[in-house]
N, C-alpha and C positions, 0 to 999 in steps of 0.2 A: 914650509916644508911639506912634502908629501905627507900620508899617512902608511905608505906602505915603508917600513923600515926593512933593509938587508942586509946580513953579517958580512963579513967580507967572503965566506966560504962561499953564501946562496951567491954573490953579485959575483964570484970568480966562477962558479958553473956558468952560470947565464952568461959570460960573456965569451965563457969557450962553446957554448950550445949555439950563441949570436954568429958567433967566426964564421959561419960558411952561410950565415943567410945572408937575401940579396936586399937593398932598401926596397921596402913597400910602400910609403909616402915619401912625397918630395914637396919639400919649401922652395917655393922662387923668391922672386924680388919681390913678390907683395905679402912676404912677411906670414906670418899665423893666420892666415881668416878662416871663419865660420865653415866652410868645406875643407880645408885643411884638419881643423879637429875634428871634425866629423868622422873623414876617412880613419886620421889615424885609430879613435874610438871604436871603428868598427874592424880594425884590424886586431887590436890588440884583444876583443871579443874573440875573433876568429882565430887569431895566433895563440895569444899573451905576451909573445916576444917579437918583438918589430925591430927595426933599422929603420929608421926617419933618413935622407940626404936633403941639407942646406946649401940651396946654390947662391949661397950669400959671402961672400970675402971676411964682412967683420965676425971675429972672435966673440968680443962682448955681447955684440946683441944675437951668436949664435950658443951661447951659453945661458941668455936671456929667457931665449927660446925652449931651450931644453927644460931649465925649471916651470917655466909658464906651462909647456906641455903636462909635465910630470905633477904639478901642483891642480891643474883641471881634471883631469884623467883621472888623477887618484891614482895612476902609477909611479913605478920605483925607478928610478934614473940607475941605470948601472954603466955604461960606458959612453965618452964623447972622445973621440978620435977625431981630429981634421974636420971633417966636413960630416961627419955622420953621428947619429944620435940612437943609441940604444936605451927602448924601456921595455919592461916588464912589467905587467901585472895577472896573476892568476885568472884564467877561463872561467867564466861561469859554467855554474854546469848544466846541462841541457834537459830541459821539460821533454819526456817521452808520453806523446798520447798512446792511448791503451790501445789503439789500433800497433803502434810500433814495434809492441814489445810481441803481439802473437808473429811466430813465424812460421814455416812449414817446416815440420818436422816427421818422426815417422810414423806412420799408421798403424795399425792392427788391422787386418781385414779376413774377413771370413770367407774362403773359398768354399760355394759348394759344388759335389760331382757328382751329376747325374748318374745311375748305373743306367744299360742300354736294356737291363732287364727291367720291367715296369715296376714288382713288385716290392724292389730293395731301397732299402733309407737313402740317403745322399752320404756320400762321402763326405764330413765337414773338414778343412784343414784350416788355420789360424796362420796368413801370411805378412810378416812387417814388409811394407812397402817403406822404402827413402824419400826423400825427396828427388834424386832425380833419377826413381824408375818410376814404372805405371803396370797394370794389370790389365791384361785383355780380357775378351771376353773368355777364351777358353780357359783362363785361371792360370796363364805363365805371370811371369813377371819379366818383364822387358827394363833393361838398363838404357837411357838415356846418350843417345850416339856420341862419340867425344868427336869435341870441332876441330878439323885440321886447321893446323897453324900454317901460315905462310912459310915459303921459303927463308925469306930474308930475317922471320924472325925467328924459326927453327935455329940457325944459326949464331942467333944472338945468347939464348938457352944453351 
């Protein structure tokens, strides 16, 4: 038996969340090998929730298949329909390097303004910059041009 156990509530979501997905591994006639688990291992990383399709006739040894899967993997078998195999197991969650977590965000920056008469302070002014403006040298603040979209996709909007 697996080790992932599910109620019937968790395996009845999962398998109205499965309905519209497409199969991402496929079994031929050479049965389960070593690249078949593989993929699917690395799908159910990337997913959690896969569609397996069995291009195999017999029942038995595609019911075979699905416990052998689900008993390797360490996932939860939730649905086998015909020819297709549903499992589930939760995502791991994702190592962020400390480089990932800074983003650009927004600034403070100190504007100074010359006067044109020699002997007077700077005018300081304190401006947040965005990220997608920039500051000239004369101390405006410049907004970031927005991209025209194509025709055909205007339309689509």
């Amino acid at each position: 038996m697996p080790h992932i156990q599910l109620t019937p509530a968790e395996r009845k979501a999962h398998r109205a969340e499965a309905h519209h997905l497409d199969p991402v591994v496929m079994i031929g006639e050479g049965g389960l090998t070593p690249a078949v688990r593989k993929e699917a291992d690395l799908a159910l990383k990337a997913h959690g929730l896969i569609k397996i399709r069995v291009h195999g006739d017999d029942r038995a040894a595609r019911e075979a298949m699905f416990q052998q899967l689900a008993d390797e993997l360490d996932a939860a078998p939730v649905q086998h329909i015909g020819k297709l195999l549903v499992l589930w197991r939760p995502k791991p969650v994702k190592e962020h390097a400390a480089d990932e977590e800074r983003r650009a965000g927004p600034k403070d920056v100190k504007v100074l303004k010359y006067s044109k008469r020699g002997g007077q302070r700077p005018e300081v002014r304190v401006v947040r910059v965005l990220g997608n403006q920039r500051l000239t040298p004369g101390g405006k603040l410049k907004k970031a041009p927005v991209k025209q979209k194509s025709i055909k996709k205007a339309r689509h909007d």
